[in-house]
N, C-alpha and C positions, 0 to 999 in steps of 0.2 A: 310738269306739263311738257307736252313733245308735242312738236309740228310735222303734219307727215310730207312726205315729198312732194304729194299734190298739191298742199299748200304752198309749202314755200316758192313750187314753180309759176303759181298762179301771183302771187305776191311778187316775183323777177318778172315776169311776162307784165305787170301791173307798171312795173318801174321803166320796164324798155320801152312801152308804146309810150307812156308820159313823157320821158326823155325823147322823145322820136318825135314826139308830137312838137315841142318846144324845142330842140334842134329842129328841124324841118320848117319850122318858123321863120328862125334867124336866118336860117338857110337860104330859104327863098328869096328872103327882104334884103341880103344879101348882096343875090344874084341881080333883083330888077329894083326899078324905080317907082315907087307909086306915086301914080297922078295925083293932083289935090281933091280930085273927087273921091277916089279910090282910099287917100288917107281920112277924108271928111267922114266915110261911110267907115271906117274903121274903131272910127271914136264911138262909135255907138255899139258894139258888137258886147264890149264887158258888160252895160246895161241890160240889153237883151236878153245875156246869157244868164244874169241873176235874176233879171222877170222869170225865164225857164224855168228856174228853182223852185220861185215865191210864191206864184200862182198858183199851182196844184197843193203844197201844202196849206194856202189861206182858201179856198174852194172847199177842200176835207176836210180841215185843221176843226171846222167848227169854231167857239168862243173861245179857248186858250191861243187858237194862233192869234185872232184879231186882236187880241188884247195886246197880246203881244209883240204884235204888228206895228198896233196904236202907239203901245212904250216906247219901241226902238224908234218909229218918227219921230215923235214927242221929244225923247231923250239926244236925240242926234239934231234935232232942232237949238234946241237951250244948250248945247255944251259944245258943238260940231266937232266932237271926239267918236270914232268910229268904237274903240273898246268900249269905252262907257254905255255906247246906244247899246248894242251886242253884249255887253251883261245885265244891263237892265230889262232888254226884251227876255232874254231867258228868261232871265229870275221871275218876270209877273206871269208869261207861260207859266214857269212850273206851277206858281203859286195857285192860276188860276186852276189847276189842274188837280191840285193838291184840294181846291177849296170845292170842283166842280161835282 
């Protein structure tokens, strides 16, 4: 198997903006001081960003995501271990997928 150069450019071009994007980060937070409003509204941005994810797959996903929606609450309730929810939810996806 051979990668052609428009990949591999696309795959460097992928790693510079991410590194650019998280230097640029530190960067900034660096340079100024955030308010405590500023850092309040900050704490919420990772949540956000994972509803962006969640929502269009569980809307499309039909019954294998919900299920497995369901598991990964479920399981991350009773254990409050982030791997365990995150391989239990796959695994009843697949399953339910495999049985749908």
């Amino acid at each position: 198997m051979s990668l052609s150069p428009a990949t591999v450019a696309a795959i460097v071009a992928m790693a510079l903006a991410t590194y650019g994007c998280r230097a640029g980060g530190y960067l900034v937070f660096t340079r100024i001081r955030p308010t405590p409003f500023l850092r309040a509204v900050l704490t919420y941005i990772p949540g956000g960003i994972f509803m962006s994810y969640v929502t269009p797959a569980l809307v499309h996903g039909g019954l294998p995501s919900w299920v497995g929606a369901a598991v990964t609450v479920g399981a991350m309730a009773a254990t409050r271990n982030l791997a365990v929810g995150i391989f239990l939810g796959t695994a009843a996806t697949w399953a339910v997928w495999g049985l749908w």
